[in-house]
C-alpha positions in Angstrom: 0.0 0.0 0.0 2.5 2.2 0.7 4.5 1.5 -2.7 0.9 2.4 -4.3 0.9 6.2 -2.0 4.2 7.0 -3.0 3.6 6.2 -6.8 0.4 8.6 -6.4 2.7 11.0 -5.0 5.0 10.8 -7.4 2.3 11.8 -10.3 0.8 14.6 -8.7 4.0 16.4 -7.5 5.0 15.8 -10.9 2.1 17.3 -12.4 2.2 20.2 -10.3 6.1 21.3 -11.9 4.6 21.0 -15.6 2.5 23.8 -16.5 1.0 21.9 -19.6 0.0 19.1 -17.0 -1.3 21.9 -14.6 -3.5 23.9 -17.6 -4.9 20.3 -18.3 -6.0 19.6 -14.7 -7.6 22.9 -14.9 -8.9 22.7 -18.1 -12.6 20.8 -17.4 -13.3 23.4 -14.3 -12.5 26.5 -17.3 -14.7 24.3 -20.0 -17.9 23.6 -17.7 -17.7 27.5 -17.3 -17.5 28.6 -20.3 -20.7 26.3 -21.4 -22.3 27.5 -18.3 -21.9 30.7 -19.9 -22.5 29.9 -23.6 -25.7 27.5 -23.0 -28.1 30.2 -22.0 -26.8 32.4 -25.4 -27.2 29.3 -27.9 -30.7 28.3 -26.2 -32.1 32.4 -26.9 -31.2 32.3 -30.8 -33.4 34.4 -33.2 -36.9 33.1 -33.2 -38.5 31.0 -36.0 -41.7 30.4 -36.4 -43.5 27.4 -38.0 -47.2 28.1 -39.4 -49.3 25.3 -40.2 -52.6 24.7 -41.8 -55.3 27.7 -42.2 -52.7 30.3 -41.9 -53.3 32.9 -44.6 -50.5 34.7 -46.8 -51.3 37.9 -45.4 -50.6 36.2 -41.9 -47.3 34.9 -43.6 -45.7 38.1 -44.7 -46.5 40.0 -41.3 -44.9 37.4 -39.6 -42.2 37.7 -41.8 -41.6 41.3 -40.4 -41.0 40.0 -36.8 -39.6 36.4 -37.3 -38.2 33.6 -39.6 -41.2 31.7 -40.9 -41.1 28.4 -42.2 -44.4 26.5 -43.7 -45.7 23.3 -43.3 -49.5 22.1 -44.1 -49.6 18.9 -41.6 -50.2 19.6 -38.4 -48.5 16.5 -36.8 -45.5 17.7 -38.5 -46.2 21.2 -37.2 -46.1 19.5 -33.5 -42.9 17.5 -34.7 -41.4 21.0 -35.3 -41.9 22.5 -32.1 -41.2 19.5 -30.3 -37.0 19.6 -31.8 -34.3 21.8 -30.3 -34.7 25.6 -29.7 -37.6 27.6 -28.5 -39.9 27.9 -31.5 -43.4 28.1 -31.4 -46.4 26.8 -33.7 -49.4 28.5 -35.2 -52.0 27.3 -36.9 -55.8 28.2 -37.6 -58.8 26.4 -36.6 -62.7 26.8 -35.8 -62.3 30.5 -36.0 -59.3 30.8 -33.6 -55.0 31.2 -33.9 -53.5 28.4 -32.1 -50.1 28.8 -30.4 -47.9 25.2 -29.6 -45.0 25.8 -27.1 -42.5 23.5 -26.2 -43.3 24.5 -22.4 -39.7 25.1 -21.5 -39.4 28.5 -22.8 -37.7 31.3 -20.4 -40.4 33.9 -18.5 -41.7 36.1 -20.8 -41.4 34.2 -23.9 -44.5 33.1 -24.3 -46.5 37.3 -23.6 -44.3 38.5 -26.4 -45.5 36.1 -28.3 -49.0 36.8 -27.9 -48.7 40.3 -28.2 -47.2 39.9 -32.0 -50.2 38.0 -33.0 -52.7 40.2 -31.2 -51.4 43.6 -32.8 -50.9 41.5 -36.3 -54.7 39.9 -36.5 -56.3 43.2 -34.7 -57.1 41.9 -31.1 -60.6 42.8 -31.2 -61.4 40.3 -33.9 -58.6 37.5 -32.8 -59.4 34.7 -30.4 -55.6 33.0 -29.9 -55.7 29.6 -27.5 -52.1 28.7 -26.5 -51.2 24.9 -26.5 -47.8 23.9 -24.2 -46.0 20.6 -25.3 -44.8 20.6 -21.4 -41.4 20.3 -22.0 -39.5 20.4 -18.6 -35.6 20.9 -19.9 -33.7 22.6 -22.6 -32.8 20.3 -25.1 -30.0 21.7 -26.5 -28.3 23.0 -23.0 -28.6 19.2 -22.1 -26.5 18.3 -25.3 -23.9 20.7 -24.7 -23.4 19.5 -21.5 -23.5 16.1 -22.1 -20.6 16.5 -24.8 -18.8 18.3 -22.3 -19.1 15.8 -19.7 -17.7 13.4 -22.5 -14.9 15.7 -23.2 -14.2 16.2 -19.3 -13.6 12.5 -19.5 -11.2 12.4 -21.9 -9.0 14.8 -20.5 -8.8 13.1 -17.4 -7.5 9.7 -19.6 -5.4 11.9 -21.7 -3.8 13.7 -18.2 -3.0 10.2 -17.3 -1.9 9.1 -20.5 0.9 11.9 -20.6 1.7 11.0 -16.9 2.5 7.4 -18.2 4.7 8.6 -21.2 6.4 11.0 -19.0 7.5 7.8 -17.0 8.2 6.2 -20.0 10.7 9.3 -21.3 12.2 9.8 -17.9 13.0 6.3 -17.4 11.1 6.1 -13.9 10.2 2.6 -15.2 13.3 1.2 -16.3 13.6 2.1 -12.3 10.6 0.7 -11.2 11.3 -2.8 -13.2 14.5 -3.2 -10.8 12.4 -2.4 -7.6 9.6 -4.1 -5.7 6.8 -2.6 -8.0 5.8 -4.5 -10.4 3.4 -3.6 -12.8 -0.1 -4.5 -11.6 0.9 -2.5 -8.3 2.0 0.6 -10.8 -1.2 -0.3 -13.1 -3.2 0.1 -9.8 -1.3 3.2 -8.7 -2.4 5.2 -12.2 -6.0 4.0 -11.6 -6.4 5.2 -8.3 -4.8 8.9 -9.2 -6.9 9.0 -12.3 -10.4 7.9 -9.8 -9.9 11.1 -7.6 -9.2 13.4 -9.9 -12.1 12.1 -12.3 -14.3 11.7 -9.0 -12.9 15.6 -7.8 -13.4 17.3 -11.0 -16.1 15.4 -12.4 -18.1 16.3 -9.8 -17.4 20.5 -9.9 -18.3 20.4 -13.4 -21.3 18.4 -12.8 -22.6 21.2 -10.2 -21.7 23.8 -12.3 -23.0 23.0 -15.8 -26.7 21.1 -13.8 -26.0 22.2 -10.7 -30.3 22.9 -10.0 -30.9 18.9 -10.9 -28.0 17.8 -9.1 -28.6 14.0 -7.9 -26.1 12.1 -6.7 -27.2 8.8 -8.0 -27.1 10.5 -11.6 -23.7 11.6 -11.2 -22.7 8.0 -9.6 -24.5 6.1 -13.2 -22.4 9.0 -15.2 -19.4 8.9 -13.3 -18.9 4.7 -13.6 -19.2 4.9 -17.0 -17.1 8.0 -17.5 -14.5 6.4 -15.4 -13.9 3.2 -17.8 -13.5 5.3 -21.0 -10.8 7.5 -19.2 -9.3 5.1 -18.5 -9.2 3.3 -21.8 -7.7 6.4 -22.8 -5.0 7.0 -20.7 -4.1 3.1 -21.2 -4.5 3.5 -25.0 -2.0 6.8 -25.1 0.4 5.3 -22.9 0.8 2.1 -24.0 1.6 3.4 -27.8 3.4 6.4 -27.4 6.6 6.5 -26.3 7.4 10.1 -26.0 5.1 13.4 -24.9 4.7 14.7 -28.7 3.7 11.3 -30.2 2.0 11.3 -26.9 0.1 14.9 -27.9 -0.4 13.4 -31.1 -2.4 10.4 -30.4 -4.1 12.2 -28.0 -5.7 14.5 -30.6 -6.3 11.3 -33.3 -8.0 9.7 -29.9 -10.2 12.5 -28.6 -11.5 13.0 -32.2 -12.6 9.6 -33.0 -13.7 8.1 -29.7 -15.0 11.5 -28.4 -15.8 13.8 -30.9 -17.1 11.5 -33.5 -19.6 9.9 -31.1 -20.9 14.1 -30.0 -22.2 13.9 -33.6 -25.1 10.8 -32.7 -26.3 14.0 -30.5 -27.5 15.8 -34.3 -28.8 12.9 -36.4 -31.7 11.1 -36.6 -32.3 8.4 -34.0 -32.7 5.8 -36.9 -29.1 6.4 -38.2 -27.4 6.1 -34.6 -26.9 3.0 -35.2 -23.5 3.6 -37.2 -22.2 5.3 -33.4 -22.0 1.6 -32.0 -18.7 0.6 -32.3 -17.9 3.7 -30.3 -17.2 3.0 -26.5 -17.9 6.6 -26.1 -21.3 6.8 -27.7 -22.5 4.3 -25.2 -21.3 6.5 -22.3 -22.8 9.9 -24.5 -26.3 7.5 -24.1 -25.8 7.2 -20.5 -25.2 10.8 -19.8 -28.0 12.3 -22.0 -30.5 9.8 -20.6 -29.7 10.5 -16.9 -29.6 14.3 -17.5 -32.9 14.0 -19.5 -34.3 11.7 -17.1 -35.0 9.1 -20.4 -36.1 5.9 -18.2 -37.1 4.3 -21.7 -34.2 1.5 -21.9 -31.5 2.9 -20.0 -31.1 0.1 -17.9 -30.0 -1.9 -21.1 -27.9 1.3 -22.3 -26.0 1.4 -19.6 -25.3 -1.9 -19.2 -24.1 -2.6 -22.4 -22.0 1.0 -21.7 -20.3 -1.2 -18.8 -19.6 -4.1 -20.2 -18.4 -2.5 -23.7 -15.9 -0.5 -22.3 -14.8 -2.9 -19.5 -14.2 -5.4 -22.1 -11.9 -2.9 -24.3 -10.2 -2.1 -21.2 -9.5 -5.9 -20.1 -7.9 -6.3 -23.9 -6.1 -3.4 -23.7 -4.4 -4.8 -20.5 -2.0 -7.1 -22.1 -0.7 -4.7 -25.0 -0.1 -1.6 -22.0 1.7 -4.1 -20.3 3.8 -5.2 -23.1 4.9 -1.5 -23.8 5.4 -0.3 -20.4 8.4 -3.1 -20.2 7.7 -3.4 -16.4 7.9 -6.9 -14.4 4.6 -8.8 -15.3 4.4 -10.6 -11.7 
């Protein structure tokens, strides 16, 4: 045990001397702020609104004064609309009266201003408007950008221990360890531990700060588990092939853009192609985190099962090759 406290030692003194290392183990804190502060910009773009059936071309081109319009004639497709990421409303005509769908989640205010458009538009002596809410709880498209960046908080904890392992590698710390009483499940061991805390430390500030009003702990206990795993694939994955820090920067950029960013894309396509995101470890985590900030009951047990196993199982085969190229004692 001790052998495993000093080794742990070791990587964060280490860490704090290298002001690359130290901007990295800063870095998720800056990013969750910086989405804190961009979320509420992206979620108020301009305004579009969709018009449906019974909605004249007079009513058109006055809405076109005060918003972008965009027609459809069906009204489930009208409700479809509404129903998608951003704030923008419905109106369509029927028994004599304008009907206005919300998503419900709109921000105070939203829905008055609304209201008073259409009023001073159709003459608000002669216009009955009834206001229909889809009762959306949550933003949609704050919850995606903070699901990515939970993603992305992940794999810079893996890459942060990925360089730590290289740096070993480069200094020769483990042509020391292989003549000492560490071998290299106890150094394996000592890597995992470090990389727990400081996924368990920051992963937790960020999750306050980026959902810090639906805060649960067992969410960010289902997120964290899974998060967990794919750093650590990482980190194993960087410091078992590279063998010096800038082929270690190197991978680490081909890595975070195929098992990180490539999955954030399954967060813009239709649900029937997500299938191609499979093969990704990541995706499966992306799942986890989206459903349990969304509060998506609708198979998550199965998601986040097969999230567990997937990326335990690419961990557990990575094992073997990490070994290999850290050239420590296998006993």
């Amino acid at each position: 045990m001790r052998m495993i406290i000093n080794l742990i030692k070791k990587d964060f003194l280490n860490s704090m001397h290298d002001q690359i290392m130290i901007m990295m183990i800063v870095m998720p804190i800056i990013m969750a702020i910086i989405l804190k502060l961009l979320i509420p910009s992206v979620e108020n773009p301009e305004i579009k609104i969709y018009i449906g059936p019974g909605i004249s071309n007079e009513m058109e081109t006055e809405l076109n004064k005060y918003y972008i319009v965009e027609r459809t004639d069906e009204l489930n497709k009208l409700k479809n609309l509404v129903n998608e990421y951003g704030d923008n409303p419905g109106l369509y005509y029927d028994q004599g009266n304008y009907k206005v769908i919300l998503q419900g989640d709109e921000p105070e205010g939203y829905k008055e201003s609304i209201l008073s458009v259409l009023k001073y538009i159709g003459n608000e002596k002669t216009v009955s408007i009834n206001v229909k809410s889809m009762e959306k709880s949550k933003s949609v498209i704050g919850e995606i950008l903070g699901s990515a960046g939970m993603l992305l908080i992940s794999g810079i904890a893996g890459m942060i221990m990925g360089m730590s392992i290289v740096e070993d590698k480069e200094s020769k710390v483990n042509e020391a360890i292989s003549v000492s009483p560490v071998n290299v499940n106890i150094y394996l061991l000592s890597k995992i531990i470090y990389l727990f805390f400081y996924s368990l430390i920051f992963s937790l500030i960020c999750w306050i700060i980026l959902f810090g009003n639906n805060f649960t702990f067992n969410s960010f206990i289902l997120t964290f588990s899974c998060s967990l795993l794919l750093s650590m694939f990482l980190a194993f994955f960087i410091g078992g092939v590279a063998d010096n820090q800038n082929k270690a920067i190197a991978i680490a950029k081909i890595s975070m853009f195929v098992f990180l960013f490539i999955p954030v894309i399954s967060l813009i396509i239709p649900e029937q192609a997500s299938w191609v995101f499979y093969p990704f470890p990541a995706y499966w985590v992306l799942k986890v985190i989206m459903n349990t900030i969304l509060n998506i009951t609708k198979d998550f047990a199965l998601i986040f099962s097969v999230a567990i196993i997937y990326n335990l199982a690419v961990l557990i085969l990575l094992i073997p090759f990490i070994k290999k190229g850290l050239r420590l004692r296998m006993r």
